[in-house]
N, C-alpha and C positions, 0 to 999 in steps of 0.2 A: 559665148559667155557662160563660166559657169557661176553659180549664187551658191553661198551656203548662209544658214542660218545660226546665229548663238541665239541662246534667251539664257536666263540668270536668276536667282536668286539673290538677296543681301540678308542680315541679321547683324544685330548690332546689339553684343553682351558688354552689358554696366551693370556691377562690377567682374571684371577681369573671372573672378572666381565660378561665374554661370555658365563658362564655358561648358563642356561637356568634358569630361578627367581625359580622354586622349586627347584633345584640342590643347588643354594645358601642357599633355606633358608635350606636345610640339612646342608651343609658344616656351617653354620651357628649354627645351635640347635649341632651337634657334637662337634666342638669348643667351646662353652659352657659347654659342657660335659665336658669336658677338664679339671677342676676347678672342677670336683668333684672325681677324680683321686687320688688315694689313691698311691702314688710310692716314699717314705722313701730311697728305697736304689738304683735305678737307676734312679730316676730323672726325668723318658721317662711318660709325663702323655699323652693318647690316648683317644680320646672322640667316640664314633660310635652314628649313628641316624640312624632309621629307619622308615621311611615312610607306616603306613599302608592302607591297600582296601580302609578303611573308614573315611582316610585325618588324624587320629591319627599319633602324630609323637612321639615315644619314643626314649629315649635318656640313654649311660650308659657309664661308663669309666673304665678304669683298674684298679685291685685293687690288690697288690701285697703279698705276703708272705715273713718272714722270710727265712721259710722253702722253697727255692726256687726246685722244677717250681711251688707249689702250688698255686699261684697267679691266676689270673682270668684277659685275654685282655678283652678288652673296648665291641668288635663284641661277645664274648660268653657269655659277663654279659649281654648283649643286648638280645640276644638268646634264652638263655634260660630264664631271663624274659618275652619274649615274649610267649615263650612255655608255660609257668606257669599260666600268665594272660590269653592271648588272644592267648587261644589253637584255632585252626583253621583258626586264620584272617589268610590274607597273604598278603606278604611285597610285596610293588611297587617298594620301591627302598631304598637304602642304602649309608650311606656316612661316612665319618671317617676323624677324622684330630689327624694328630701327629706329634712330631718336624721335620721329616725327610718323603719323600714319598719312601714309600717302600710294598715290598711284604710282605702279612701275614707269620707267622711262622710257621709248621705242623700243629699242634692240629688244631689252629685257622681256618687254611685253609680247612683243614678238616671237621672239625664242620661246617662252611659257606657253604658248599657244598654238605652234605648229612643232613637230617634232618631238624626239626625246622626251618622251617615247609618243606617240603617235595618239594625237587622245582622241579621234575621231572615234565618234559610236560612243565616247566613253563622258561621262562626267568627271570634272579636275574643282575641286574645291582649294580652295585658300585662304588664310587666315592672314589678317595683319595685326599686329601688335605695335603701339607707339608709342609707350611707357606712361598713356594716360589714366591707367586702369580701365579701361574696356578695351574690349578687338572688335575687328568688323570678319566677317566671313560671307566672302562670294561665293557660292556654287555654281560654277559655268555649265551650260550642258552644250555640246557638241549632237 
């Protein structure tokens, strides 16, 4: 049996603007993401950003299937773009905005947290934004 440990941080900025100026401008390039959101049959469009080592910021949104779950959230089109391009950079920090603030879904939770890129040893922070005027931000430590 092996055991690993998370522990966590939360922070919770009201209003939206106490962010710290790169948290915004994530929550910022992600809400633009937002607009390229591909969601026909639920409506729900979700933008992710992420911030890399070397001040690149990528940007990606959900993109849905007929065939539902096939579809693809905004954080694993992010991801694995990220895997595909810029195998080995690694991410500072992460942000997402969607109509409502909420928890990720399995897969997505899942995918965010093992892999692409490898966050063990490392700390991954995330920001959500749910168009209420404030974000919540987690900081995970691995």
């Amino acid at each position: 049996m092996s055991k690993q440990e998370f522990t966590f941080d939360y922070a919770h900025y009201a209003p939206l603007d106490a962010l710290p100026e790169s948290d915004r401008e994530l929550t910022a390039r992600a809400a633009d993401a937002c607009g390229t959101a591909y969601a026909p049959y639920s409506g729900f469009r979700v933008g992710a950003a992420a911030l890399l080592e070397d001040g690149t910021i990528l940007t990606a949104s959900n993109q849905e299937s007929e065939v539902f779950p096939s579809g693809m959230c905004a954080e694993r089109s992010l991801l694995y773009y990220l895997q595909a391009n810029f195998s080995g950079v690694r991410i500072t920090g992460r942000a997402r905005v969607l109509p409502v603030r909420r928890l990720s879904a399995g897969a997505c939770r899942y995918r965010k947290t093992t892999g692409f890129p490898d966050p063990r040893g490392d700390v991954l922070r995330t920001q959500c934004y749910g168009g209420t005027g404030s974000a919540a931000v987690v900081t995970l430590y691995f």
